[in-house]
C-alpha positions as CSV (number, residue, x, y, z in Angstrom):
1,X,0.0,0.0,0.0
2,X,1.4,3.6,-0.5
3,X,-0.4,6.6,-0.3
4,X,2.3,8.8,-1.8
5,X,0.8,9.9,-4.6
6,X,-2.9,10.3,-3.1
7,X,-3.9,13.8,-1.6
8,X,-7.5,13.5,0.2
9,X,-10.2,15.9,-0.7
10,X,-10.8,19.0,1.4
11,X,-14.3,17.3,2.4
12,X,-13.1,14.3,4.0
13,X,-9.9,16.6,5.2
14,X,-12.7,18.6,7.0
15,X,-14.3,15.4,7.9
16,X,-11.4,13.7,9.7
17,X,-10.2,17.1,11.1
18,X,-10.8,15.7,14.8
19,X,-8.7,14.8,17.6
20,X,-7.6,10.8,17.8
21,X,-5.0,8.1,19.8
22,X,-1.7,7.3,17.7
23,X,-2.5,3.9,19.5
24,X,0.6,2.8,20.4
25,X,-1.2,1.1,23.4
26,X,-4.9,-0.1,23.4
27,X,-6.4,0.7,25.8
28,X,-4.7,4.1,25.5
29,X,-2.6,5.4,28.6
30,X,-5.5,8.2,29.2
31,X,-7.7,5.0,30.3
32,X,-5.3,4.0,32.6
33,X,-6.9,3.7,36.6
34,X,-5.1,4.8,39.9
35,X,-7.1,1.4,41.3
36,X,-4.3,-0.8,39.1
37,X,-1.8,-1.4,42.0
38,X,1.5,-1.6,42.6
39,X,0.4,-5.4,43.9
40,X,-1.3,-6.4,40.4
41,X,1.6,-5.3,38.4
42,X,4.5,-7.3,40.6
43,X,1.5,-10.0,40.3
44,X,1.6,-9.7,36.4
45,X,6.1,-9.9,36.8
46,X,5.7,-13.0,38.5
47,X,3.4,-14.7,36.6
48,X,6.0,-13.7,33.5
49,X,8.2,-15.6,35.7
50,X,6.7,-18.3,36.5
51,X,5.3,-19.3,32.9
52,X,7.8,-21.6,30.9
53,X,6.7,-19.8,27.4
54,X,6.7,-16.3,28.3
55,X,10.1,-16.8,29.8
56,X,11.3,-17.8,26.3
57,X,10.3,-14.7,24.6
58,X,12.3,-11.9,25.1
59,X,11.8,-8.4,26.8
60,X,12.1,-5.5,25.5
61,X,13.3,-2.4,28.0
62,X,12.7,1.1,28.2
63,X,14.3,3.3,30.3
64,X,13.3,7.2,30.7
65,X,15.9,9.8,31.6
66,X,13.8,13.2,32.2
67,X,16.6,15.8,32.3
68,X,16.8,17.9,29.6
69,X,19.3,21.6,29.6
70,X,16.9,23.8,28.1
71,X,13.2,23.8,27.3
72,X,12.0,23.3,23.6
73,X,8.4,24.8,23.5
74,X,6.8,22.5,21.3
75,X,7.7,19.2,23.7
76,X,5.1,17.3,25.3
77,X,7.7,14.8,27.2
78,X,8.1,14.3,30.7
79,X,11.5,16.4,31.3
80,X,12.8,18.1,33.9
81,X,15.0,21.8,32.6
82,X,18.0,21.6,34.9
83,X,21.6,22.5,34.2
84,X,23.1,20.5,37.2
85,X,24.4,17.8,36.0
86,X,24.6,16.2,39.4
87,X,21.2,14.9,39.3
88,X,21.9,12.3,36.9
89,X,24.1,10.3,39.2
90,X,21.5,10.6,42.2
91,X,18.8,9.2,39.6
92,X,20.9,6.6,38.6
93,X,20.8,5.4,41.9
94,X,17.1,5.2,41.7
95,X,17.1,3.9,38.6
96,X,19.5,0.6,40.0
97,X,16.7,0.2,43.1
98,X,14.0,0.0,40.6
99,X,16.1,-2.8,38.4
100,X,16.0,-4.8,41.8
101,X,13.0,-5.1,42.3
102,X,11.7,-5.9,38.9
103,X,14.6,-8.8,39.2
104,X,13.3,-9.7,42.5
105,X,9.9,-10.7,40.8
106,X,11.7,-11.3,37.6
107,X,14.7,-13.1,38.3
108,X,18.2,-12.3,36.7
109,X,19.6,-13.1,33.3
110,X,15.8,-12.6,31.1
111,X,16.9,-12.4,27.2
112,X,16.5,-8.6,26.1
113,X,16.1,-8.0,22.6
114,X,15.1,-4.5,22.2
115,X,16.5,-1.2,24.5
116,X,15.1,2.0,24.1
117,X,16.7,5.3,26.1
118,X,14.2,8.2,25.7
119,X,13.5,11.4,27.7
120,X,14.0,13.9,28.2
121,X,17.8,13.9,27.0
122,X,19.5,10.4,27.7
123,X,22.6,12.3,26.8
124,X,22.1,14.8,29.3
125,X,24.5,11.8,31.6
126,X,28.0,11.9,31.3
127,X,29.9,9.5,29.6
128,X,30.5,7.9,33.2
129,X,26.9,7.5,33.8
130,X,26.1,6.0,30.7
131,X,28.8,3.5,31.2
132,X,27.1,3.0,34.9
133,X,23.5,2.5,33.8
134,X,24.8,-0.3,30.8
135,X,26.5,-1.7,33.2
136,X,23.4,-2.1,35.7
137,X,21.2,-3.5,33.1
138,X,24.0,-6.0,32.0
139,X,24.3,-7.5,35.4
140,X,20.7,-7.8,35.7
141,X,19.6,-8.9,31.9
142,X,20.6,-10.9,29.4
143,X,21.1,-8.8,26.1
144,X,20.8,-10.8,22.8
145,X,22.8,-11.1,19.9
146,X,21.6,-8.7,16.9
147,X,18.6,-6.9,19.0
148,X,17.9,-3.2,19.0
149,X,19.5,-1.2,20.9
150,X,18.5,2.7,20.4
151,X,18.9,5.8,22.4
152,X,17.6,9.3,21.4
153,X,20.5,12.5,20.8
154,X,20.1,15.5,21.3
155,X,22.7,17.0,18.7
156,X,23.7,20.1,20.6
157,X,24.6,17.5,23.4
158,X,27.1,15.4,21.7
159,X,30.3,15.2,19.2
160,X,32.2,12.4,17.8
161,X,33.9,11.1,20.6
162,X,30.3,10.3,22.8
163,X,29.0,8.7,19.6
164,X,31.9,6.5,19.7
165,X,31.0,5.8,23.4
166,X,27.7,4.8,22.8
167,X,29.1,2.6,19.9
168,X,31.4,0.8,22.6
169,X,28.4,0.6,25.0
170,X,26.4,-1.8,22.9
171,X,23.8,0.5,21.2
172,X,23.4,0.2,17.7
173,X,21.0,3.1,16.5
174,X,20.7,6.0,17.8
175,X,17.6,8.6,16.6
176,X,18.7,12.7,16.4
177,X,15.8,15.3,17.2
178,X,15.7,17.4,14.7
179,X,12.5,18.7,14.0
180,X,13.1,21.2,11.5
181,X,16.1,22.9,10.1
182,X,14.9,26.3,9.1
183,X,16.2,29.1,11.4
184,X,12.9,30.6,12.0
185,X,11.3,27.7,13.2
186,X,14.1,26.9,15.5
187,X,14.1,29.9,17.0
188,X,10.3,30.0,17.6
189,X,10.9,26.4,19.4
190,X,13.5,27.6,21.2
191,X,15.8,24.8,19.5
192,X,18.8,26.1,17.6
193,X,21.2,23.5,15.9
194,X,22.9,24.3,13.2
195,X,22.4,21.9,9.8
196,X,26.1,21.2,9.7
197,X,26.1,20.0,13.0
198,X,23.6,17.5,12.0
199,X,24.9,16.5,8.9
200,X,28.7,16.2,10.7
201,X,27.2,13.7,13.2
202,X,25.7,11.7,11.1
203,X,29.0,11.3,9.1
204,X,31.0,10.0,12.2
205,X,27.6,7.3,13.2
206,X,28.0,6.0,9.9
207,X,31.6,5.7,10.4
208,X,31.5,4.2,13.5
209,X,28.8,1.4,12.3
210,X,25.7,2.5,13.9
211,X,23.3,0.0,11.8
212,X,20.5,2.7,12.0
213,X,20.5,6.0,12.5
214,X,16.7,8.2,12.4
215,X,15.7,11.3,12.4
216,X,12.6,12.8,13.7
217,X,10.6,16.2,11.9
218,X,7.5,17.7,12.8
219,X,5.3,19.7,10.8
220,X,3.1,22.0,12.0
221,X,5.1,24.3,13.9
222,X,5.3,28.1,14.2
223,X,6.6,30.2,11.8
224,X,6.5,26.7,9.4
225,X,5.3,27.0,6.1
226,X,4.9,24.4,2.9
227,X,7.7,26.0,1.1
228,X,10.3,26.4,4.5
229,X,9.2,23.1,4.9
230,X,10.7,21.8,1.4
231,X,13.8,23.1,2.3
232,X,14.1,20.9,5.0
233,X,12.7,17.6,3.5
234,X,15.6,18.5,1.0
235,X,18.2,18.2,2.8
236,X,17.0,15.3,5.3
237,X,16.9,13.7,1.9
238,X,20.5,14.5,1.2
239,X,21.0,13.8,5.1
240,X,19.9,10.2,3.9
241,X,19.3,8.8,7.5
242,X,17.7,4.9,8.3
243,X,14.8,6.2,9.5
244,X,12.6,9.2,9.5
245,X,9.7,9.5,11.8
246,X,7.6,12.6,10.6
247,X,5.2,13.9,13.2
248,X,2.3,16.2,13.4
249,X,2.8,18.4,16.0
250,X,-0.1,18.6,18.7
251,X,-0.9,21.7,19.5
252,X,-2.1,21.2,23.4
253,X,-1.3,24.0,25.4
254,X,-3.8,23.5,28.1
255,X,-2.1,20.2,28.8
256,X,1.7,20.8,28.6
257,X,2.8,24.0,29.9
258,X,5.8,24.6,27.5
259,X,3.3,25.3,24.4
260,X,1.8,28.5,26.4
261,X,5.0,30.0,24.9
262,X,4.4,29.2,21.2
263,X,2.4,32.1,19.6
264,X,-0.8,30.4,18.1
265,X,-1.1,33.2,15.4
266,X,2.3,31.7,14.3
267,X,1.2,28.3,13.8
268,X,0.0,27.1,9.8
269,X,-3.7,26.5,9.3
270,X,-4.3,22.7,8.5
271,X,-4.4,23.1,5.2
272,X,-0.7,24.3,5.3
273,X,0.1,20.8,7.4
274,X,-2.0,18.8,5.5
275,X,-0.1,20.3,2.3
276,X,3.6,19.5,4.8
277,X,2.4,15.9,4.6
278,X,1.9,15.4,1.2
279,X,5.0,16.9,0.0
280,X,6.5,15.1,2.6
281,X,5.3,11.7,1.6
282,X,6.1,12.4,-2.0
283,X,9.7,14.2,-1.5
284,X,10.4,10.9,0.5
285,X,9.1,8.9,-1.8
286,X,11.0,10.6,-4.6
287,X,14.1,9.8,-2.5
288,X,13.7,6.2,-2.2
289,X,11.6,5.6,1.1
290,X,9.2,3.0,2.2
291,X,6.3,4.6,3.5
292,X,5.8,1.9,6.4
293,X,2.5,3.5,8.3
294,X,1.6,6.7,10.0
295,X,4.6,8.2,10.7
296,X,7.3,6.1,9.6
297,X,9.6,5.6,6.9
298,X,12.4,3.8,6.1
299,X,15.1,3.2,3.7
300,X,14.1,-0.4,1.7
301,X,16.7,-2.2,3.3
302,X,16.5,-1.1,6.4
303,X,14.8,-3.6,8.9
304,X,11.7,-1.8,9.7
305,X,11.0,-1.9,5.9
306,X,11.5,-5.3,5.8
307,X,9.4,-5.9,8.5
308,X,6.6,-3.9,7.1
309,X,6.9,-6.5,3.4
310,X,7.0,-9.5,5.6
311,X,4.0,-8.6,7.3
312,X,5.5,-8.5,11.2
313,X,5.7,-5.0,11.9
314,X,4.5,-4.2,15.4
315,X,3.2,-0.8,17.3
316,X,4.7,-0.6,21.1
317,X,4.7,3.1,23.1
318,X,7.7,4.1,21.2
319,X,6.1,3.7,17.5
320,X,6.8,1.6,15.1
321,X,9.0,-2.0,15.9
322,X,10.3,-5.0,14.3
323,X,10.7,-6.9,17.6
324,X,8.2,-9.8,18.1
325,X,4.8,-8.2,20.4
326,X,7.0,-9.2,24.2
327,X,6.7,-8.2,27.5
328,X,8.1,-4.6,27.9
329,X,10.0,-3.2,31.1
330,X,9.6,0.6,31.4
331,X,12.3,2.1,34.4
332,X,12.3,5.6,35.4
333,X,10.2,8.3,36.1
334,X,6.6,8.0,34.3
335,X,7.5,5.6,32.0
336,X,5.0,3.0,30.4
337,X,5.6,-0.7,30.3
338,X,3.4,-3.8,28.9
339,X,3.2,-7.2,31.2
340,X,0.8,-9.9,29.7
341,X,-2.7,-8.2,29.9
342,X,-1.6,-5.5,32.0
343,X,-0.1,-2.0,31.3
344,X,1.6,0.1,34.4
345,X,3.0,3.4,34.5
346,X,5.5,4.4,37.1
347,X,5.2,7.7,39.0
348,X,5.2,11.1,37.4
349,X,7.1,13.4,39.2
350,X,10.9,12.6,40.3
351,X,9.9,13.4,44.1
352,X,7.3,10.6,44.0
353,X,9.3,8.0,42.0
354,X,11.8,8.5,44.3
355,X,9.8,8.0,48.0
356,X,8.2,4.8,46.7
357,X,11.8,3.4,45.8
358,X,13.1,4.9,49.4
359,X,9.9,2.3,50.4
360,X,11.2,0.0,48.7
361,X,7.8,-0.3,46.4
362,X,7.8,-0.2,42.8
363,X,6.8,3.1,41.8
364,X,3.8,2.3,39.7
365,X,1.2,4.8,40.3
366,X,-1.4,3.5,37.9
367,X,-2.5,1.0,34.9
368,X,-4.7,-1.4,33.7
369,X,-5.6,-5.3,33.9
370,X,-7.1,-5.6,30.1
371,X,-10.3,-7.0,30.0
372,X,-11.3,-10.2,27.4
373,X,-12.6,-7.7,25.1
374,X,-9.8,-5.5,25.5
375,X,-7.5,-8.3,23.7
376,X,-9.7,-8.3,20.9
377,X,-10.1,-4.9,20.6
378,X,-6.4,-4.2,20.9
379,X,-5.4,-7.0,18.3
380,X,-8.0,-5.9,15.4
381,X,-6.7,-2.1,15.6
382,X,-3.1,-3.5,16.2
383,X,-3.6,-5.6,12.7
384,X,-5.4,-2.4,11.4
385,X,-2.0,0.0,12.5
386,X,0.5,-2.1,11.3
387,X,-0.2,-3.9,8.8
388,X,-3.0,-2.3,7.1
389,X,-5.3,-5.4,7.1
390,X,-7.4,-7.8,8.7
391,X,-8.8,-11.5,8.2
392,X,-12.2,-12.3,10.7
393,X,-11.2,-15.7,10.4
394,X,-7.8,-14.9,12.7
395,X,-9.9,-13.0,15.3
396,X,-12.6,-15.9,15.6
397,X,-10.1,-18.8,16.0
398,X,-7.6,-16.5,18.2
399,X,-10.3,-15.4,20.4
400,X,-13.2,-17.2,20.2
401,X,-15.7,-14.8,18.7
402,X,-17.9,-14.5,15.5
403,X,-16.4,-11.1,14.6
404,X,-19.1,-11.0,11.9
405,X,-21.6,-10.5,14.7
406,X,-19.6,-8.8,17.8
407,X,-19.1,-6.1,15.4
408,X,-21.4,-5.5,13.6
409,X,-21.7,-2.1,14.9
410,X,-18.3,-1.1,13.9
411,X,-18.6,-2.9,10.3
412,X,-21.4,-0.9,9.5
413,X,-19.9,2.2,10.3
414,X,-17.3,0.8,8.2
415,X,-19.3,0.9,5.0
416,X,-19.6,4.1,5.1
417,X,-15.6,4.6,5.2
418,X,-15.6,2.3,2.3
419,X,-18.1,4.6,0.0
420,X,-15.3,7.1,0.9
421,X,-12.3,5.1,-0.6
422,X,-10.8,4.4,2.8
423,X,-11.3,0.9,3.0
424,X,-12.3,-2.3,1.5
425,X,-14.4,-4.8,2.9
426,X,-15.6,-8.7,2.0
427,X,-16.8,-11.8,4.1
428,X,-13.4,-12.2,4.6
429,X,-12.0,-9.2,6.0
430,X,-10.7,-5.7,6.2
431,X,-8.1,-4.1,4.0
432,X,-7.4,0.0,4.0
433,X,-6.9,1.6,0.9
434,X,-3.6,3.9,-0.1
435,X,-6.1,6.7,0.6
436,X,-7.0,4.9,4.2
437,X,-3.4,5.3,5.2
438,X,-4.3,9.2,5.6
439,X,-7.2,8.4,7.8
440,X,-5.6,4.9,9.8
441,X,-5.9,6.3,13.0
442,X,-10.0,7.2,12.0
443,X,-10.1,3.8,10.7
444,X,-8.9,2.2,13.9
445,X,-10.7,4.6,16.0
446,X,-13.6,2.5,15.2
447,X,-13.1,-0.3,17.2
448,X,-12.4,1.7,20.1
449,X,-14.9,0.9,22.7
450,X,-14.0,3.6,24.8
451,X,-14.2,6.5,22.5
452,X,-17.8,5.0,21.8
453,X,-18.8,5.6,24.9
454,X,-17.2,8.9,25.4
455,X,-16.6,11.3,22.6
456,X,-14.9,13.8,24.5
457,X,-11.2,13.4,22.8
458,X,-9.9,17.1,23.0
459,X,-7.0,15.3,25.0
460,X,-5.6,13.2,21.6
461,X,-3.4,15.2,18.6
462,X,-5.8,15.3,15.5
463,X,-5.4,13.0,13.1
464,X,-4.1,15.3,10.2
């Protein structure tokens, strides 16, 4: 499927102008509960544990470092601005206490095939810390040959040499925030980095073997227009990275106090985005991408590519994966994490995360214990994310069901997608057209049960 060369009409534009989840978790985190206990989820560890198949499959880690040196306006993150750099050795500390216990439920030496470090600014450690925290998570897991193993850069915060680090450290891709390389944006986002920079760091990641290397964009910031926007989509295509991940940018000031500083009169109308997105998706196009879903693309050999032809790409909280749907550990402050048919999310300010580890409690604060219909829900618009497509016959033998009849509700709201070229539909199941891809999110939105029953979503990004 490839929607490249497909620009939607202004009426279904106007039609699908509404806010919607990126579902990279269903039930989505806003439906997480305070009653989900700290209990349930070391439950749900040793259950993991104590089941002979799960313990075969590998985990998949995340770890959130929150510090960041200066505030970019547009983020929506859980950071903390600080310039002392002492903090990070203190939160390491926290970090190692938090390792424990997950081990205590656990147990040591669990195959790991996929690390993420996100933030915040997982460079804001020094090169110390970062060999400190490998070094934790080494003793305590067991990582596996030829997984993925990522951390995000800020480019103002490293040079050659920490790339090199990270290289002897074990991570093999790294992803640079970028965003946008005109001037005038940056400056509105309070996020200067030179191009050169950029382009000189990439250089020595190639040289030093990185297997990946991404860049993120978002469109739809101040001061952005169609044309800057070219300009940029030029050179990332000169740039040449893995990855790109292209992102709408969620204007949500009521939520994340950083936006309040972002002029709204200098933000583009959605037309202007709308128009970012299609000369995105044909200037990447043009330059020899794989438009893998959403957000994503990819280079044809890279591995997410590949996973997206073969038909096993999966959606976990940080996009897009190739890793097989596993159990993932999230450490740190606020951080998400998936175990069996529960989701947890630690603590969201450092002060708290840090009195239930001086407890010596994990510091989940909330979550959710997924519910039978949950699991089918969550596997239909999973299907429907990734790979664009789905059979009723797997649903019904996987779960159970006669999808024909549980949802019949959501298949007739269906048709009418399909007299508007979204998606196909036959006794056997759902495809979504090239044009679909625009709208995926809309189309998965369907099956969610809890936007049925409440239509308030002024808390999700739109869809365009």
């Amino acid at each position: 499927m490839n929607a490249t060369a497909i620009v939607p009409s202004p009426e279904l534009i106007h039609r699908f102008d509404v806010p919607g989840p990126r579902y990279t978790s269903y039930p989505t985190a806003d439906r997480f509960v305070e009653a989900f206990t700290q209990e349930q989820f070391a439950q749900a560890l040793a259950q993991r544990s104590d089941g002979a198949a799960a313990m075969r499959l590998p985990l998949s880690l995340y770890v959130h470092i929150p510090f960041c040196e200066s505030l970019c306006y547009y983020c929506a993150c859980n950071k903390i601005i600080t310039k002392h750099h002492d903090r990070g050795a203190v939160y390491l500390r926290y970090l190692s206490r938090e390792v424990d216990l997950h081990i205590a439920h656990l147990g040591a030496g669990q195959s790991v095939s996929q690390l993420h470090l996100g933030g915040g600014t997982p460079t804001f450690l020094s090169d110390s810390e970062l060999r400190e925290l490998m070094a934790m998570l080494r003793r305590s897991f067991t990582f596996a040959a030829g997984g993925e193993y990522s951390i995000e850069v800020d480019p103002r915060t490293v040079d050659a040499a920490r790339l090199a680090l990270l290289a002897e450290l074990g991570f093999n891709r790294l992803s640079f925030g970028v965003q946008d390389f005109d001037g005038a944006v940056q400056k509105a986002v309070h996020r200067i980095q030179p191009v050169e920079q950029v382009f000189e760091l990439v250089a020595s990641a190639r040289a030093l073997g990185f297997e990946s290397i991404n860049v993120d964009l978002i469109y739809g910031l101040p001061q952005q227009t169609p044309e800057s926007f070219d300009r940029t989509l030029a050179q990332v295509s000169e740039l040449r990275p893995d990855r790109i991940a292209l992102y709408a940018y969620a204007h949500l000031p009521e939520r994340f106090k950083p936006q309040r500083r972002i002029m709204v009169a200098e933000l583009p109308p959605a037309s202007a985005k709308l128009s970012m997105l299609s000369r995105s998706l044909a200037a990447f196009q043009a330059a020899g991408y794989v438009y893998v879903g959403m957000d994503h693309f990819a280079l044809p050999n890279d591995t997410l590519a590949v996973a997206k032809r073969q038909g096993r790409l999966q959606r976990n909280f940080q996009g897009y994966s190739t890793q097989p749907d596993c159990d993932l550990i999230a450490l740190g402050v606020s951080a998400i994490g998936r175990v069996g048919a529960t989701y947890s999310q630690n603590a969201k300010t450092l002060e708290e995360y840090c009195d239930y580890l001086d407890q010596g409690r994990l510091p989940v604060v909330r979550g959710l214990a997924l519910s039978r219909d949950d699991l089918v829900r969550r596997a239909i618009i999973m299907a429907l994310m990734c790979q664009g497509q789905l059979q009723f016959e797997s649903i019904d033998l996987a779960y159970l069901v006669d999808f024909k009849n549980y949802f019949a509700t959501e298949l007739e709201a269906l048709r009418g997608m399909q007299e508007q070229g979204l998606v196909e539909l036959d006794d056997t199941g759902i495809q979504v057209t090239a044009m679909g891809w625009f709208f995926v999110r809309g189309v998965a939105m369907v099956f969610d049960r809890y936007l049925q029953a409440d239509r308030t979503r002024a808390r999700f990004s739109k869809i365009i």
